[in-house]
Structures are given as structure tokens and as C-alpha cells.
C-alpha positions as CSV (number, residue, x, y, z in Angstrom):
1,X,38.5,-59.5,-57.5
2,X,40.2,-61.9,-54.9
3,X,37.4,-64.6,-53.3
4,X,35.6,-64.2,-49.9
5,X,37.7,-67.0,-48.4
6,X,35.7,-66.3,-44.9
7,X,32.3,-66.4,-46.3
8,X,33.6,-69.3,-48.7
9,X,34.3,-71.6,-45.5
10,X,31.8,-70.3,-43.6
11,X,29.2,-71.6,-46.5
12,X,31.2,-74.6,-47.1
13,X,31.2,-75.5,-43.3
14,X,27.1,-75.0,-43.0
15,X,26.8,-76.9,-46.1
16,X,28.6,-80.0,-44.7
17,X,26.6,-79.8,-41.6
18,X,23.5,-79.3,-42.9
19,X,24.1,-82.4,-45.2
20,X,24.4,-84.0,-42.2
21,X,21.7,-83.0,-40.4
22,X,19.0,-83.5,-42.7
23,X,19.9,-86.6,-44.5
24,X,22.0,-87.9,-41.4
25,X,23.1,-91.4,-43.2
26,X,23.1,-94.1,-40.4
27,X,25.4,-96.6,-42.6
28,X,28.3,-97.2,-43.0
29,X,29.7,-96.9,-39.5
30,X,32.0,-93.8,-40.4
31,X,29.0,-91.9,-42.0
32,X,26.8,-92.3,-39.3
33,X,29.2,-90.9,-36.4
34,X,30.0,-88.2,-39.0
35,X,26.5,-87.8,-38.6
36,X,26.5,-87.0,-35.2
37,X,29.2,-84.6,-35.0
38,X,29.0,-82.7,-37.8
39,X,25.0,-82.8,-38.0
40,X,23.6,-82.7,-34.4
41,X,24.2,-79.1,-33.4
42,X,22.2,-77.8,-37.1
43,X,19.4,-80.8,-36.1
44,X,18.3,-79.4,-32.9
45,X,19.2,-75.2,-33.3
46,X,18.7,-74.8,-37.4
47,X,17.4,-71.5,-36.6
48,X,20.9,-70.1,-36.1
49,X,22.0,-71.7,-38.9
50,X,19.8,-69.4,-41.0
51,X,21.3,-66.5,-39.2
52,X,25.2,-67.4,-39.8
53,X,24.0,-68.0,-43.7
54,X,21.9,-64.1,-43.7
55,X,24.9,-62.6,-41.8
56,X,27.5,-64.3,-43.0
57,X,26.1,-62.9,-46.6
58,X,25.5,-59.5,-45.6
59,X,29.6,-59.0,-44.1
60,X,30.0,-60.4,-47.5
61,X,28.2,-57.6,-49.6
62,X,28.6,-55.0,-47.3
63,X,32.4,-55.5,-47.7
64,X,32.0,-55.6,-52.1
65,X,32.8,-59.4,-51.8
66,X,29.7,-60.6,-53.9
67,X,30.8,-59.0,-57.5
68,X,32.8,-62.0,-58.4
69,X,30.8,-64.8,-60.5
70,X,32.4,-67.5,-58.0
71,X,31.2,-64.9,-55.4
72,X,27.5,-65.2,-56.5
73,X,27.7,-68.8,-56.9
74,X,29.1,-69.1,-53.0
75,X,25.9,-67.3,-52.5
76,X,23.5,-69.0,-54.0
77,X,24.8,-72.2,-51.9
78,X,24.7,-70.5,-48.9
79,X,21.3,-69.9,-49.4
80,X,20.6,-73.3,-50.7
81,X,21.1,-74.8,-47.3
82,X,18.1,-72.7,-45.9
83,X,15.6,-75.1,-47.1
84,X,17.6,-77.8,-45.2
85,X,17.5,-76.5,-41.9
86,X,13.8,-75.7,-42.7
87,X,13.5,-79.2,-42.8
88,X,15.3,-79.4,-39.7
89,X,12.7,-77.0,-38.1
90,X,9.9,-78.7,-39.4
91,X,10.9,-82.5,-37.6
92,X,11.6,-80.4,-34.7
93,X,8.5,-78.6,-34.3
94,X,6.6,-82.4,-35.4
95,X,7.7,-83.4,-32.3
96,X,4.7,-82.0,-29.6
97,X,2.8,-84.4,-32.1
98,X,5.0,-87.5,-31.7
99,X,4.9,-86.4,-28.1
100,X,1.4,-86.2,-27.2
101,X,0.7,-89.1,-29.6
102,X,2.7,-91.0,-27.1
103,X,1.3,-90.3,-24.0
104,X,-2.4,-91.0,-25.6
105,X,-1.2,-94.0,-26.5
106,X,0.9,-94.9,-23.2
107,X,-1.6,-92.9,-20.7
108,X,-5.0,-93.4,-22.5
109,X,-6.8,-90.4,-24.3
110,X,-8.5,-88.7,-21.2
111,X,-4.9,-88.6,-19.4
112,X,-5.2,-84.7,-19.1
113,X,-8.4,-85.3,-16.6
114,X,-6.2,-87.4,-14.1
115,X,-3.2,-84.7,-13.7
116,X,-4.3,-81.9,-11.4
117,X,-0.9,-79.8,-12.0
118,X,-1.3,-76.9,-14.9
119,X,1.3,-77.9,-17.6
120,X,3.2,-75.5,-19.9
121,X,1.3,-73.8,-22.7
122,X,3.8,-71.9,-24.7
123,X,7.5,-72.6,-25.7
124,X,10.3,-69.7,-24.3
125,X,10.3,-69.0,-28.0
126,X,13.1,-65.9,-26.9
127,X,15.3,-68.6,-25.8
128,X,15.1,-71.2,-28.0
129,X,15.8,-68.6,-31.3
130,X,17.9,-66.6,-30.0
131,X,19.9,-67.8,-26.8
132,X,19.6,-71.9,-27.2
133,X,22.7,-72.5,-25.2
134,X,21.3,-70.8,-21.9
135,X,20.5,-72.4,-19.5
136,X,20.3,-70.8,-16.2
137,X,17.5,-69.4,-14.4
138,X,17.1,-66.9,-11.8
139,X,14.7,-68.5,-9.7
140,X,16.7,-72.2,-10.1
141,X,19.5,-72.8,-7.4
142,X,22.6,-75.2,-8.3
143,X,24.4,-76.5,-5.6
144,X,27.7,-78.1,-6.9
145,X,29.9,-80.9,-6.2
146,X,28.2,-82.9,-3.5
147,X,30.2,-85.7,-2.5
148,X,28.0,-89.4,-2.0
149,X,31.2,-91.6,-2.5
150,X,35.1,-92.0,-1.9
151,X,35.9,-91.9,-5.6
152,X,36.7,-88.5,-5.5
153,X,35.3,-86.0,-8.7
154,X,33.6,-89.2,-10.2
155,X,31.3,-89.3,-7.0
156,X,30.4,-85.4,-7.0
157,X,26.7,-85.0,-7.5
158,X,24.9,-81.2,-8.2
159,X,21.2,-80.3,-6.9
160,X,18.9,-78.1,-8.7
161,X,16.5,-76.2,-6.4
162,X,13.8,-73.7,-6.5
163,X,15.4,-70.6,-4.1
164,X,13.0,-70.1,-2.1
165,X,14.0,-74.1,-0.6
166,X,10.6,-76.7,-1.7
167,X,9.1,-78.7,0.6
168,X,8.6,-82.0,-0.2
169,X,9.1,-81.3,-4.3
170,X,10.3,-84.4,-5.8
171,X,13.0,-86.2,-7.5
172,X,14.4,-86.6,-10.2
173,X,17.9,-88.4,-10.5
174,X,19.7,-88.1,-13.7
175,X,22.8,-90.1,-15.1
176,X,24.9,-88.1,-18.0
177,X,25.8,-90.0,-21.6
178,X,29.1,-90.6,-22.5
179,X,29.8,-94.7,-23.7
180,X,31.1,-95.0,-19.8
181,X,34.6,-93.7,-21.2
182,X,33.8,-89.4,-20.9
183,X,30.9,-87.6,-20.3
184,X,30.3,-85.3,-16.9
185,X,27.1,-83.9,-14.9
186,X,26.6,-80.5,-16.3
187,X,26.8,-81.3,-19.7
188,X,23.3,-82.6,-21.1
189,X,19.4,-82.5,-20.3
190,X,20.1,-79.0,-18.4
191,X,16.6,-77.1,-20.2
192,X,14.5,-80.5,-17.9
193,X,16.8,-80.0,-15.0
194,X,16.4,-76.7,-14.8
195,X,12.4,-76.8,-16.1
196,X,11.6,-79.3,-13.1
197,X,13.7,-77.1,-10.3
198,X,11.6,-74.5,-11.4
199,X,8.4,-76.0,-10.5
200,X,9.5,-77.3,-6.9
201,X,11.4,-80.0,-7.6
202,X,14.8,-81.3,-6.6
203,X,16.7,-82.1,-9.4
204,X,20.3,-84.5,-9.1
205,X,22.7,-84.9,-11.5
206,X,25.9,-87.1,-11.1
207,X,28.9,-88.3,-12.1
208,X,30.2,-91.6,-12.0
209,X,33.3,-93.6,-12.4
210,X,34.3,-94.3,-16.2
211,X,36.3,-96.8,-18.1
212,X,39.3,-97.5,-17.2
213,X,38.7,-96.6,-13.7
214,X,35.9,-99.4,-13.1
215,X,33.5,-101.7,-15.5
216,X,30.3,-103.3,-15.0
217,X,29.2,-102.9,-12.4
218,X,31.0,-100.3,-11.0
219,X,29.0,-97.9,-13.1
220,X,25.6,-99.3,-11.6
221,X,27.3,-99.2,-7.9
222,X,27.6,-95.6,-8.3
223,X,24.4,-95.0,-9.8
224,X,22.7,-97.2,-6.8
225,X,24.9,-95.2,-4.3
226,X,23.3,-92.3,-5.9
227,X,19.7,-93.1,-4.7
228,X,20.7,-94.0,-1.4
229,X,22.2,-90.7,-0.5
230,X,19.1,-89.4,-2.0
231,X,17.0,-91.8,0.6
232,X,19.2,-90.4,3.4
233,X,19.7,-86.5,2.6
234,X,16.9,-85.3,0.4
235,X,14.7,-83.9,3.0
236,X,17.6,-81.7,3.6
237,X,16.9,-80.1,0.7
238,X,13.2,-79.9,0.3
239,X,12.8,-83.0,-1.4
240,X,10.7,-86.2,-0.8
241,X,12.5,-89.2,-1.5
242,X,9.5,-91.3,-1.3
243,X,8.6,-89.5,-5.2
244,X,11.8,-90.2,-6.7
245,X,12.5,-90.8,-10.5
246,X,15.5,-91.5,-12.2
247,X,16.7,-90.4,-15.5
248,X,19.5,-90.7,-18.4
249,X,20.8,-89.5,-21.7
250,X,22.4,-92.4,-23.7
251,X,25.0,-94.8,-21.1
252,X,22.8,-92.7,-18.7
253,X,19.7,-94.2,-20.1
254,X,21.3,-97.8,-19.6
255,X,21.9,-96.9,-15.8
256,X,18.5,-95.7,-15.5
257,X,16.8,-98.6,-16.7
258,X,18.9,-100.8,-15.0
259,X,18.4,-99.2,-11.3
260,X,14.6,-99.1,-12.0
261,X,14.8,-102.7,-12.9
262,X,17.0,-103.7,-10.3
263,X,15.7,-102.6,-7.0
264,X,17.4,-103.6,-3.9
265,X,19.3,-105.9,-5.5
266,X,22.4,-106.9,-3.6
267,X,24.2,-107.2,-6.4
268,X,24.6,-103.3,-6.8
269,X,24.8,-102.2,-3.4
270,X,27.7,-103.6,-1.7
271,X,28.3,-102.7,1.8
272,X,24.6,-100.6,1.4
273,X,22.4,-103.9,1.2
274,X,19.8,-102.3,3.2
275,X,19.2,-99.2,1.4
276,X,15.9,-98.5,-0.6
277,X,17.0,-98.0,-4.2
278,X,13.6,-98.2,-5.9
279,X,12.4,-95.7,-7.8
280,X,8.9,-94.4,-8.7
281,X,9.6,-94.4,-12.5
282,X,12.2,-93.8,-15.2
283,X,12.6,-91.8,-18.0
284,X,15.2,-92.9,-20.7
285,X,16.3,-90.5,-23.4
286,X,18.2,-91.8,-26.7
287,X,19.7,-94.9,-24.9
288,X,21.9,-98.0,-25.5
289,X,19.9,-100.9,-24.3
290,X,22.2,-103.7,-25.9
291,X,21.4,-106.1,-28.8
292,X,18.1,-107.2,-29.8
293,X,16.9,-109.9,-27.6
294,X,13.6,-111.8,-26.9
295,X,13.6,-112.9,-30.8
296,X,15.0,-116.6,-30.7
297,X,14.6,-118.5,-27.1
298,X,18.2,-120.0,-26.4
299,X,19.2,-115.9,-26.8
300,X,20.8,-114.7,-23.3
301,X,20.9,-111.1,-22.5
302,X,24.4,-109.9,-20.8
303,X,24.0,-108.8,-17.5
304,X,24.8,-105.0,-18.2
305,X,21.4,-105.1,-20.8
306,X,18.6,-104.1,-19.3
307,X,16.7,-107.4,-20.7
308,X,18.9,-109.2,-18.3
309,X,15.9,-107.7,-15.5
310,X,13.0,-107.0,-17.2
311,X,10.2,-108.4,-15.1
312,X,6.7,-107.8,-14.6
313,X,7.0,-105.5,-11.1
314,X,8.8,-102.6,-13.5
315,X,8.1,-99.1,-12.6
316,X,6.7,-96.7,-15.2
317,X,9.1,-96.0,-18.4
318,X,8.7,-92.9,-20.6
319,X,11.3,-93.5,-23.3
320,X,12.3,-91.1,-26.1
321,X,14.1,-91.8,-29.3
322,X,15.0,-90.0,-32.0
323,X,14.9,-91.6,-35.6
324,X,17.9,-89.8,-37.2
325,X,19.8,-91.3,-34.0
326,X,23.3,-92.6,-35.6
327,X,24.8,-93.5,-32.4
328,X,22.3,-95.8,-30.6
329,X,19.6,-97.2,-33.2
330,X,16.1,-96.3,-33.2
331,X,15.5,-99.9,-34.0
332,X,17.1,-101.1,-30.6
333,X,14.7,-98.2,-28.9
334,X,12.0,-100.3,-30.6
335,X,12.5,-103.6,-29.5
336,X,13.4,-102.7,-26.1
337,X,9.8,-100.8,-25.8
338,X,8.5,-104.1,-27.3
339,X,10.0,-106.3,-24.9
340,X,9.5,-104.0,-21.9
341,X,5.3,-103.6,-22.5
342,X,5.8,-107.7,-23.0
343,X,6.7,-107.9,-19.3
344,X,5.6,-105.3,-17.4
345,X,2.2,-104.6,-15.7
346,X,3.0,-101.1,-15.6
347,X,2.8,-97.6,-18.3
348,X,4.9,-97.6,-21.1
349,X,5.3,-94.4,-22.9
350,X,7.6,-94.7,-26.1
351,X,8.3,-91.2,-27.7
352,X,9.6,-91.6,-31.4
353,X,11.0,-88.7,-32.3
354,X,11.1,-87.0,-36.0
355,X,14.3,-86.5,-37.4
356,X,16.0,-86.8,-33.5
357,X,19.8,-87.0,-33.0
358,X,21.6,-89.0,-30.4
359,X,22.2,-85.7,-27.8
360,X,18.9,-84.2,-28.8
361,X,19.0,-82.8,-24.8
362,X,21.9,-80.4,-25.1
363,X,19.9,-77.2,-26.5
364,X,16.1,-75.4,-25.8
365,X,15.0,-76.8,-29.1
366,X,11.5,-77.3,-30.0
367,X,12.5,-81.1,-29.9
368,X,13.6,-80.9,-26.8
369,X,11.0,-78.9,-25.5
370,X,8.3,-80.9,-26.7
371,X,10.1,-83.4,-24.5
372,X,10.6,-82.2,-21.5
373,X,6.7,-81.2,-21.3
374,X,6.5,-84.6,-22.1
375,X,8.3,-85.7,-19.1
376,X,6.4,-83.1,-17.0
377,X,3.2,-84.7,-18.0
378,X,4.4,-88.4,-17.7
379,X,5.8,-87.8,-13.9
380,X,2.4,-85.2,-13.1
381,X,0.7,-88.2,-14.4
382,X,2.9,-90.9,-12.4
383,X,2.0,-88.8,-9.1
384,X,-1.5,-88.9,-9.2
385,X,-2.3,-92.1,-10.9
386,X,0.1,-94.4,-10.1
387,X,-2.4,-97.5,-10.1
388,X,-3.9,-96.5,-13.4
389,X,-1.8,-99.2,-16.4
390,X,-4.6,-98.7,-19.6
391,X,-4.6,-101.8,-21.9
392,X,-2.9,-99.1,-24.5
393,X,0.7,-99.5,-22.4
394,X,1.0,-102.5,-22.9
């Protein structure tokens, strides 16, 4: 009886990644970026792994493939990886406790009494088992490829938008991942882009030049330009820019951080000195915020590190961090929280994440979801308590 060759690579492949996934080895160098590619997809949607391994066996004995001893023992691999991606599941579904845990913690335990918006209750279960990679949503508008510079397709922008045109919803501004070499503005953190639209506000998402085309700062430039065509044309589209948070997903996280800690500053807005590029708060998912500093006093931050501006007139930081994250260390998430709350009069919410990946944005996980309510309740919270800073934050 010849071997399943399909249903052997098929098991050999989720083997590999579940491997991966669960024990997700952050050293040496190689093996943790193996990590990443080979482990992030089965960390965040391990609920479709279990499918490929129950289907991928039933083609198998439906077609007489399963007589064969090496047959059976293909089999019982396959469904030796199960119990892997359960663990997968379970850090994922841990994460509305690391969440909430975090916003106790950052916002104070009665935080639920001072946000006067109804939050989400239950998870779109449907979506996350079943259709993970979805994203769009009938009542959510995307208007694509906004130009708000003269560096052609690196300075397109896209809005998210209820339909039925918000008034005065606000903002959120988010900067894609990508080391500054790739990355592009329809790529990551859709499920909050999309989530936030959905509840009246205007979402942004942007490119911006890369490596080679420009380096630091060209990258913050674009990012600064960003907010000021958002101060100048938001109320076009039912948006207050006065409410205006910006976001970012690893080099998009750097931005972030750097804007809110940089407003106004000259530095970044060549030729547009007199635009208003503060922001009301940032939120910083799985970010590169450079090396440790703060630990010995002659250390000097570079001046594309956040530390290079932390100072005590910061804006309010939700930042979430997974601890599996091979790309951009949970201990530099850490420290940067540490040295951030050292500084700054205002909320720090620090999300550590169970088990999270670097890209832990790209699917509707449980992780993920547990994160974007997260983010809901952090900016509800932002809106309608800004001067509230508990002792807890810092």
C-alpha cells in the first residue's frame, strides 16, 4: 500500500508549525524568526488548525489511505498536534484576563463607572472559528488611496467610515509594521479599524515612505504630515480632529510613540511648522522601542527611540505585548512601560499578552479581540476622563 504523501506533508507541515507556535524559541536569532513565520498564523487561528488535521484525516480514510502501519503512525501525529493548538487556544482566550487586568491596573478598579459608552459583550465567535481572515463589514465604508503628500503611493492614506457619514466620531490614526523596509496600509489591525468605523468613528490608515527611499526622519515626517491633513480635512468626513489618537503595529508602534511624544515639534514638520500634530493618546501594539535605556546615567537614547522624548506632558499610552513575541522582545515592551510611567503624569496601560506573537493584529482571534475591546475601553475611557491619572498608572 503506497503512503498518503498529501496527508503525510500536510501533518508534517502542521507539526512544524505548531512546534512553533506553542514553544516559539526566542534564541538563537534564526529560531526565533523561524518562530514568527512558521508559528504566528497556528498562534493566533489554532482553531483551523484542528480542522486541516480532522479533514485532512478523513480525505485520508475515506480514500483507504490509513491501512498502512506508517499510515496510522502519520495519524497518530496528526492528532498529536491537537493538544498544541489547544494550548494555543487557551493563551488566546487568557487574554480578556491579561486585558482587563491591565486596565484595573492602568485606569483604577471602578474605571467601568467613568465610561458612559456600552462596550462589547460577546466575541463574533462565527467569525473568529470559521472566517478569521474577513474583514469587511457591511455597515463600514473604505475610502482608498487618499493622497496627503507628493511621494506618490507611499503618501496614500485609506478612511474607514460608518455609511451612513458620523458626525463628529473620532480618530484614530494608524501606522502599519514592517522594519521601515515593507509593510503597506491594508495589511494589519483591520478587525480594530473596522470595529471602531463601526461605532462612529473615523478610522485612517497610511502608508509611508520606506528604506531606501528615505530614513529617520523621513518616516516621522510622513507620519506628522499624516495628522495634519487630518487637522485640515477630517470634518470632511464626519470626524473631529480635536479627539484624535494615533496607533501602530510594530515600526508603526515606533511612529506612534514618537508623534505622541513629539508634538509640534519642528523637527518633524518641515514646511508645516504651524500645524497641530498633538494627539489625544496612543495606542502601541507589539513595537520596537529601541534598546534598554534609563539603566546606567551616561546611556543616551538615539533620536529615532522613543526615550529620546519621553517627558512628563505625554498623552495616555495603552501598550500591548505579546510574550511569545520573537521579533521585538517583551522585555524591551517592559522597560519602555517602566520608563514611560517614570515620566509621565498621565495613564499608562501595559497589556502583556499570553503566548502573543509579533503580528498578533492580522486575524479576529480571541487575542486580538480581547484587544481591541481593550482599546475601545481605553479610548471610551480617554473621552470622558481625560484628567483622571490614578496613582496605579504610574
Amino acid at each position: 500500500m503506497n503512503m498518503p504523501m498529501g496527508y503525510v506533508a500536510t501533518t508534517t507541515l502542521l507539526t512544524w508549525c505548531t512546534f512553533f507556535a506553542v514553544v516559539a524559541p526566542r534564541r538563537p536569532r534564526p529560531l526565533a524568526t523561524m518562530s514568527f513565520w512558521f508559528g504566528m498564523v497556528l498562534n493566533e487561528v489554532p482553531f483551523l488548525g484542528m480542522f486541516a488535521v480532522v479533514a485532512s484525516t478523513a480525505l485520508a480514510a475515506a480514500q483507504g489511505d490509513l491501512g498502512s502501519p506508517a499510515s496510522k503512525v502519520t495519524a497518530a501525529v496528526a492528532f498529536a498536534t491537537i493538544p498544541g493548538m489547544a494550548v494555543s487556544a487557551w493563551r488566546g482566550l487568557r487574554t480578556d484576563q491579561a486585558v482587563g487586568h491591565a486596565l484595573e491596573q492602568g485606569l483604577g478598579t471602578g474605571w467601568r463607572n467613568h465610561v458612559h459608552k456600552p462596550l462589547r459583550r460577546h466575541r463574533p465567535w462565527a467569525r473568529i472559528l470559521l472566517l478569521p481572515g474577513l474583514m469587511r463589514q457591511r455597515d463600514v465604508q473604505r475610502i482608498p488611496n487618499i493622497s496627503y503628500g507628493d511621494a506618490g503611493r507611499r503618501n496614500l492614506l485609506d478612511i474607514y467610515r460608518r455609511r451612513d457619514t458620523p458626525q463628529n466620531g473620532p480618530v484614530l490614526i494608524y501606522f502599519h509594521g514592517g522594519g521601515y523596509t515593507s509593510g503597506a496600509k491594508n495589511r494589519e489591525a483591520r478587525p480594530l479599524l473596522y470595529r471602531l468605523a463601526g461605532q462612529g468613528w473615523v478610522c485612517i490608515s497610511a502608508n509611508y515612505r520606506l528604506r531606501p527611499q528615505t530614513t529617520f526622519p523621513g518616516h516621522q515626517i510622513d507620519a506628522k504630515k499624516v495628522i495634519a491633513w487630518v487637522r485640515e480635512h477630517a470634518p470632511e468626513y464626519g470626524a473631529d480632529p480635536s479627539k484624535l489618537f494615533v496607533a501602530g503595529s510594530s515600526a508603526g508602534s515606533n511612529l506612534a510613540a514618537l508623534c505622541a511624544l513629539t508634538p509640534n515639534d519642528p523637527l518633524f514638520q518641515p514646511g508645516f511648522e504651524s500645524a497641530d500634530t498633538s494627539v489625544t493618546a496612543a495606542i502601541c501594539l507589539y513595537g520596537y522601542y529601541g534598546h534598554f535605556f534609563g539603566e546606567e546615567p551616561d546611556e543616551t537614547p538615539s533620536p529615532n527611540q522613543p526615550y529620546a522624548y519621553l517627558n512628563p506632558g505625554a498623552p495616555p499610552f495603552l501598550i500591548a505585548h505579546g510574550t511569545k513575541d520573537a521579533l521585538a522582545t517583551v522585555e524591551g515592551a517592559r522597560n519602555f512601560v517602566a520608563q514611560l510611567r517614570r515620566v509621565s503624569d498621565s495613564t499608562v496601560v501595559y497589556a502583556e499578552l499570553p503566548g502573543g506573537q509579533h503580528a498578533f493584529d492580522l486575524f479576529h482571534s480571541p487575542r486580538f479581540e480581547a484587544v481591541v475591546d481593550g482599546v475601545e475601553a481605553f479610548a471610551a475611557w480617554v473621552l470622558t476622563a481625560p484628567e483622571r491619572t490614578p496613582d496605579s498608572a504610574r
